[in-house]
C-alpha positions as CSV (number, residue, x, y, z in Angstrom):
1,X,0.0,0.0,0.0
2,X,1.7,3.0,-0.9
3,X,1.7,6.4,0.4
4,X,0.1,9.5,-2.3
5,X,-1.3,12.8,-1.5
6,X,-5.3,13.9,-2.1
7,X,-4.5,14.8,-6.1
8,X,-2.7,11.3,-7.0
9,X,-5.3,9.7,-4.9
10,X,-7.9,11.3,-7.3
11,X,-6.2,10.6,-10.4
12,X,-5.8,6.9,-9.5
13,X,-9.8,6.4,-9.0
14,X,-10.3,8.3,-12.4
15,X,-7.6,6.1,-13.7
16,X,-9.5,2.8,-12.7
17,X,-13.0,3.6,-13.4
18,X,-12.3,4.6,-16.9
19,X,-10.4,1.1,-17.3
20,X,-13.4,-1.0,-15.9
21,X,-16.3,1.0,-17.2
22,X,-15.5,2.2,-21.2
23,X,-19.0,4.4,-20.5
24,X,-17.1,6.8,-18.2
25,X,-15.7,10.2,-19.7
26,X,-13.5,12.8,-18.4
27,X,-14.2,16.6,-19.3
28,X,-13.3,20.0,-18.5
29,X,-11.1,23.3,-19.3
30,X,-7.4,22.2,-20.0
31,X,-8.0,18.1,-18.5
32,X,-6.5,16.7,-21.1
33,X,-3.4,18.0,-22.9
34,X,-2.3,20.0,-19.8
35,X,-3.8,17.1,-17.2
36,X,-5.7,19.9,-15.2
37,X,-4.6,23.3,-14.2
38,X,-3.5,21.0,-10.7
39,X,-2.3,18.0,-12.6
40,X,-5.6,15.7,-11.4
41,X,-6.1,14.5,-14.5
42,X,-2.6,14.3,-15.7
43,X,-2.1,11.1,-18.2
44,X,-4.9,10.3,-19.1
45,X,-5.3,12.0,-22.2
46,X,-2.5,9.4,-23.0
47,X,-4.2,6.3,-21.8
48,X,-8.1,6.5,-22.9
49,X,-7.6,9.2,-25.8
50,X,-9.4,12.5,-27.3
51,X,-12.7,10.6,-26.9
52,X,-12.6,9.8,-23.4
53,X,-10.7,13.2,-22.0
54,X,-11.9,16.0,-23.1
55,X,-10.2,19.6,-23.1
56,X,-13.6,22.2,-23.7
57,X,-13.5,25.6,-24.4
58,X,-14.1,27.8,-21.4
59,X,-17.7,27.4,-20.9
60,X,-19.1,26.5,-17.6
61,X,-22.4,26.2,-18.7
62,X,-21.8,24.1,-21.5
63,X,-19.0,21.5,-19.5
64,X,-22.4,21.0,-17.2
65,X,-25.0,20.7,-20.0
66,X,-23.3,18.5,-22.4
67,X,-22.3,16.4,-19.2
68,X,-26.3,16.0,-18.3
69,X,-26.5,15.3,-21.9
70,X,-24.2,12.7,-22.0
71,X,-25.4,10.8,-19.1
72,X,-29.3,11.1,-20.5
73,X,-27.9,9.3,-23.2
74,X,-25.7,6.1,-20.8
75,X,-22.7,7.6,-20.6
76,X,-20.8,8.4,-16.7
77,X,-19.0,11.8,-17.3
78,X,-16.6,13.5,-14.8
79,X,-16.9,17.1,-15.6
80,X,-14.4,19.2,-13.7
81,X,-15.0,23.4,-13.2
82,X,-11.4,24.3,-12.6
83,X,-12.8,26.3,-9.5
84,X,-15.3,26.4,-7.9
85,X,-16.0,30.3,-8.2
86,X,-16.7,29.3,-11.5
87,X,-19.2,26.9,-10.9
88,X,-22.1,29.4,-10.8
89,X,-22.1,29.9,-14.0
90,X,-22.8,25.8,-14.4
91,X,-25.4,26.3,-11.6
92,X,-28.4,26.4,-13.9
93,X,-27.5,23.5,-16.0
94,X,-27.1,21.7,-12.3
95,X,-30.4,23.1,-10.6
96,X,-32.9,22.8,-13.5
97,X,-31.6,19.8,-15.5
98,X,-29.0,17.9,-13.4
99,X,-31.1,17.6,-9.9
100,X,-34.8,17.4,-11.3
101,X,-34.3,14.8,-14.3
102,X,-35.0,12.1,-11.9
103,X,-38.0,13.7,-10.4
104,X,-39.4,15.2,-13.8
105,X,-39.4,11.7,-15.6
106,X,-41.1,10.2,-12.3
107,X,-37.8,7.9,-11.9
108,X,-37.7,6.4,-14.9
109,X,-34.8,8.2,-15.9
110,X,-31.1,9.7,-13.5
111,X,-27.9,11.5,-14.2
112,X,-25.2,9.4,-13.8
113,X,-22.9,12.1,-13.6
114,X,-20.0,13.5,-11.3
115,X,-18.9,17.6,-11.2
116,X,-15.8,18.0,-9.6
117,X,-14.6,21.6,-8.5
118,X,-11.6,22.2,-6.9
119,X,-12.7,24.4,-3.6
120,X,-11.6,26.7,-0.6
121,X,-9.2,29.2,0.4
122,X,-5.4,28.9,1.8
123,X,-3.0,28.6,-1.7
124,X,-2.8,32.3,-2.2
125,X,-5.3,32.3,-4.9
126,X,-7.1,35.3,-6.9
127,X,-10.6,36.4,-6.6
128,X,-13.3,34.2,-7.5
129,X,-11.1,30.7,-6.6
130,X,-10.8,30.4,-3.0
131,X,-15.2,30.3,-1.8
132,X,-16.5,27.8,-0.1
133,X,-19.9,28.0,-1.6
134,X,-21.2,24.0,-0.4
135,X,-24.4,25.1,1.0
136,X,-25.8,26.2,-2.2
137,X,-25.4,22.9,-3.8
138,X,-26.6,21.1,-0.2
139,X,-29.6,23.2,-0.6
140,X,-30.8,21.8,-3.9
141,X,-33.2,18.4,-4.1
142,X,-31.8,16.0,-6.0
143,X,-28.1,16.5,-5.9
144,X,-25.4,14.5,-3.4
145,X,-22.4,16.8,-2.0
146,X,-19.2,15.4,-1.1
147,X,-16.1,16.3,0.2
148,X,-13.1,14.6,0.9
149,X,-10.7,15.8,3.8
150,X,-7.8,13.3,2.8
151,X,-6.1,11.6,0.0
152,X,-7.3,7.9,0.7
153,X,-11.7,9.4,1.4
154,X,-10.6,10.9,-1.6
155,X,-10.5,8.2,-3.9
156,X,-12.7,5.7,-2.1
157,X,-15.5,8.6,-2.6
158,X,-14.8,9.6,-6.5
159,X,-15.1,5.7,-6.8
160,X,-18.7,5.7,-5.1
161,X,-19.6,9.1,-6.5
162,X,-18.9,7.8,-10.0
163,X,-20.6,4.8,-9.8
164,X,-24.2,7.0,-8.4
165,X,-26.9,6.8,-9.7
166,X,-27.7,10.5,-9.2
167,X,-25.6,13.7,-9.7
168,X,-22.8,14.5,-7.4
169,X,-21.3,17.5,-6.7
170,X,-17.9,16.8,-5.6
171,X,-16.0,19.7,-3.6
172,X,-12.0,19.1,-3.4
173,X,-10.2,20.8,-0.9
174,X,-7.3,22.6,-2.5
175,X,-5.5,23.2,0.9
176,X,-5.1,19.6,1.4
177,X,-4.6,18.6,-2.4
178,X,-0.9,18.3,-2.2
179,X,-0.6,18.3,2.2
180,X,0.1,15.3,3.3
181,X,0.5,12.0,2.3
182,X,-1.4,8.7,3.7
183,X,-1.6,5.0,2.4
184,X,-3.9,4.2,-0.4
185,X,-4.6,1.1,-1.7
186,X,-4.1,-0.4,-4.9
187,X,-6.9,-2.7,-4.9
188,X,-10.5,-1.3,-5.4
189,X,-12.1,0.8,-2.6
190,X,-15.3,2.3,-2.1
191,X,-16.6,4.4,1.0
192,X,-20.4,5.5,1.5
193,X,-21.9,8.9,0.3
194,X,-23.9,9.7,2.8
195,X,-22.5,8.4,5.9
196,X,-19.7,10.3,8.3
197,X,-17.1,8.9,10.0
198,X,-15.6,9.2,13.9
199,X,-11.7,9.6,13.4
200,X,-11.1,10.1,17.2
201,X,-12.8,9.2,19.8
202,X,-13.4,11.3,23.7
203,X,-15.7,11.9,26.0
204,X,-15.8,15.7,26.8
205,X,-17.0,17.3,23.4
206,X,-17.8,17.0,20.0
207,X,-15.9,18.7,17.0
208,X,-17.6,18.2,13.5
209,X,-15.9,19.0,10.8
210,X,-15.1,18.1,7.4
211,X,-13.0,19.1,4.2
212,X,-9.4,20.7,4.8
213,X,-10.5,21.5,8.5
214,X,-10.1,18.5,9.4
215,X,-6.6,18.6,9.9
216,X,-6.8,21.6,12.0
217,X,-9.6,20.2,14.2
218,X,-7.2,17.1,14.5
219,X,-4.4,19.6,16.1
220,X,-7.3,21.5,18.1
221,X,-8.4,18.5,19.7
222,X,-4.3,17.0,20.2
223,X,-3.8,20.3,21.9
224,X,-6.7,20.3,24.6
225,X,-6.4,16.8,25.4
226,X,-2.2,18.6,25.9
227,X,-3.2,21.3,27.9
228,X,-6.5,20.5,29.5
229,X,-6.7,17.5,29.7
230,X,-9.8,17.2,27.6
231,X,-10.7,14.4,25.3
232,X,-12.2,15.1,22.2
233,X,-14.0,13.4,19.5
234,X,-13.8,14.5,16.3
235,X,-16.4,13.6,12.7
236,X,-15.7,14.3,9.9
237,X,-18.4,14.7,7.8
238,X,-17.6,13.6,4.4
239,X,-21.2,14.1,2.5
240,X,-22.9,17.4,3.4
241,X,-26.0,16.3,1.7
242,X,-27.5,14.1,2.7
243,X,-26.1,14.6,5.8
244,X,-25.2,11.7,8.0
245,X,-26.8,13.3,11.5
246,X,-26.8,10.0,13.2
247,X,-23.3,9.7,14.6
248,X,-22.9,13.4,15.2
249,X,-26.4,13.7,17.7
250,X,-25.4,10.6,19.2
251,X,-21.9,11.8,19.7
252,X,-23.4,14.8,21.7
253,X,-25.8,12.8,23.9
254,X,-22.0,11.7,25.0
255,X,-20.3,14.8,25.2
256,X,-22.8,17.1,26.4
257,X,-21.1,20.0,24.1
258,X,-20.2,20.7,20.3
259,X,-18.5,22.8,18.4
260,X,-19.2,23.0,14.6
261,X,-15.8,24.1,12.6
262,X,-16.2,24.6,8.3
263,X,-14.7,27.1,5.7
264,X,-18.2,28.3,4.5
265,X,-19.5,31.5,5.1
266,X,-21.2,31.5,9.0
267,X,-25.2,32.9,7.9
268,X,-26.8,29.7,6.3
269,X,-24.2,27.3,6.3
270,X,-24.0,23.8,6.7
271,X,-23.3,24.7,10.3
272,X,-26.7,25.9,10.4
273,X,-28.4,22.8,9.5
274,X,-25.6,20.9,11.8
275,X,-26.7,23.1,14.4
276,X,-31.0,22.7,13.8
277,X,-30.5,18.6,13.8
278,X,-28.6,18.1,17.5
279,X,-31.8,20.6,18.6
280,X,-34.5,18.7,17.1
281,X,-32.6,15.0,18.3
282,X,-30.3,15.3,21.0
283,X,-31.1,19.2,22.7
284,X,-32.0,17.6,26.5
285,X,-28.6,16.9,26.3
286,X,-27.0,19.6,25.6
287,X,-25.1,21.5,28.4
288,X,-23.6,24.6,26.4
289,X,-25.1,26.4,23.6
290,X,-23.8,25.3,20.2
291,X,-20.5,26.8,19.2
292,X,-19.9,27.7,15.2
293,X,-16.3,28.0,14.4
294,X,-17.0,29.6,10.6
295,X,-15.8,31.7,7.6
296,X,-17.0,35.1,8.0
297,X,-20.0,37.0,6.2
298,X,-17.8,38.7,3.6
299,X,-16.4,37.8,0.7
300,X,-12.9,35.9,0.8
301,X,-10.1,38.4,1.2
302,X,-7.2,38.2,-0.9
303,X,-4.0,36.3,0.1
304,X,-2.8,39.0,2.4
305,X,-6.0,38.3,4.5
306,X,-7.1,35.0,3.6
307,X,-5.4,33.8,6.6
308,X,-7.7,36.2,8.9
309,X,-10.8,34.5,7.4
310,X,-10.1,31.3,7.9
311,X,-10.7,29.1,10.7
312,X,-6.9,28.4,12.8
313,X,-6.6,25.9,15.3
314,X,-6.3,29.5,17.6
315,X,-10.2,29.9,17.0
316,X,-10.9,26.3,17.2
317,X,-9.6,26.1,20.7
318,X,-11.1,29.7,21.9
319,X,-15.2,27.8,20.6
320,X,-14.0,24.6,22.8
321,X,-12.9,26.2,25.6
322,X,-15.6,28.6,25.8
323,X,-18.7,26.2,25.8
324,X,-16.4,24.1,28.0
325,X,-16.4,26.9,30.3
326,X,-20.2,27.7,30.1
């Protein structure tokens, strides 16, 4: 089992689905001659050819529709949006033909198909390629939203989202593309969309998390249990919608207190909804109010700022330690 960061890890699932299933097509801006503008999709161009990796012109809206096209007509495509500030331009292709196909033919007919958009701030970017915009794609009936937080979720959820019947938006954390390392196996693997995952366990509160917080929830939660003495447990989410609520209210029925840590702007996010299910399930045993640890209600500053918006392992530890203290 060998050891590859989140953008090998994603060019390996691509790499085997389009060598079992011939019905599976890659497309986007640049995917193909160049491999991606960050080298996801690098080779194969080489391997499956002009038919099967497509370079488009730079058209959002088209990339999307001729993707729902494609998959009306039994084909699997991969689209990729090179960011995901550019995926609103895609959005009504997505909305009005992607999410409602299934519904409008009464479920006779889906769309097999898989947009992937790199996402999220911390790589110095320009404006328009750092948002975190999940919750608008969570929002909408009819489409599954995924994001990975390492290299080896990574693959195993391309694989599943792939193989969906249904669209899938899936959100890639740029921060965390070329991170860290962890083992990946060669062989076939497959992870649930839809279901979370406890990746360390306590007793004394609840982090929820997902994407390229992860990691800095992971060093939040090292440092308390360092300095306080307090053990957390930590989900990572790994499909915002539909949103695995299970193992996070039954996590605070343990705990007694939670603090919610994403990217996304604060107003309406998916901490909101995080927030509205341990009320409804698991409020009588709550004993602190629920902390968000968020992005702010602005737009993403610039690279000399970027830094200020996004959530540290600083701010992580100041929501613990305050409903701790409450």
């Amino acid at each position: 089992m060998g050891k590859m960061n989140m953008v090998e890890a994603i060019n390996l699932a691509l790499k085997q689905e389009m060598e079992k299933d011939g019905d599976v097509i890659v497309l986007g801006e640049d995917v193909g001659v160049d491999g991606g503008v960050f080298r996801v999709t690098e080779g194969l161009l080489d391997a499956y050819g002009e038919e099967r990796v497509i370079d488009t012109p730079l058209a959002e809206s088209m990339i999307a529709g001729a993707s729902v096209g494609m998959a009306i007509h039994g084909l699997k495509p991969v689209c990729e949006i090179q960011f995901s500030g550019f995926s609103y331009i895609s959005f009504h292709q997505m909305e009005a033909h992607a999410a409602r196909y299934r519904a409008r033919t009464q479920g006779r007919f889906g769309i097999q198909m898989v947009l992937r958009c790199p996402y999220g701030g911390g790589v110095r970017a320009l404006e328009h390629h750092s948002e975190s915009r999940e919750a608008y794609y969570a929002h909408t009936p009819g489409l599954k939203t995924v994001i990975p937080s390492g290299p080896r979720k990574a693959r195993a959820l391309l694989v599943s989202a792939i193989r969906d019947p249904d669209p899938v938006i899936f959100y890639e954390p740029k921060a965390a593309y070329r991170a860290f390392r962890e083992e990946v196996p060669e062989d076939e693997e497959t992870f649930p969309i839809g279901e979370s995952e406890i990746v360390r366990e306590g007793k004394d509160i609840t982090f929820i998390t997902y994407g390229a917080m992860l990691q800095r929830t992971l060093d939040a939660a090292d440092t308390l249990q360092e300095e306080d003495g307090v053990e957390a447990e930590v989900i990572d989410l790994l499909t915002v919608s539909p949103m695995d609520d299970q193992k996070f209210t039954e996590s605070v029925r343990k705990t007694g207190h939670v603090v919610i840590v994403h990217e996304a702007h604060r107003s309406f996010g998916p901490g909101a909804e995080m927030a509205a299910r341990l009320v409804e399930k698991s409020f009588l045993y709550l004993e602190a109010p629920i902390r968000r640890v968020t992005g702010y209600d602005v737009v993403i500053p610039l690279y000399q700022r970027e830094k200020d918006y996004i959530p540290d392992v600083k701010r992580i530890l100041h929501g613990a330690r305050e409903t701790l203290e409450f």
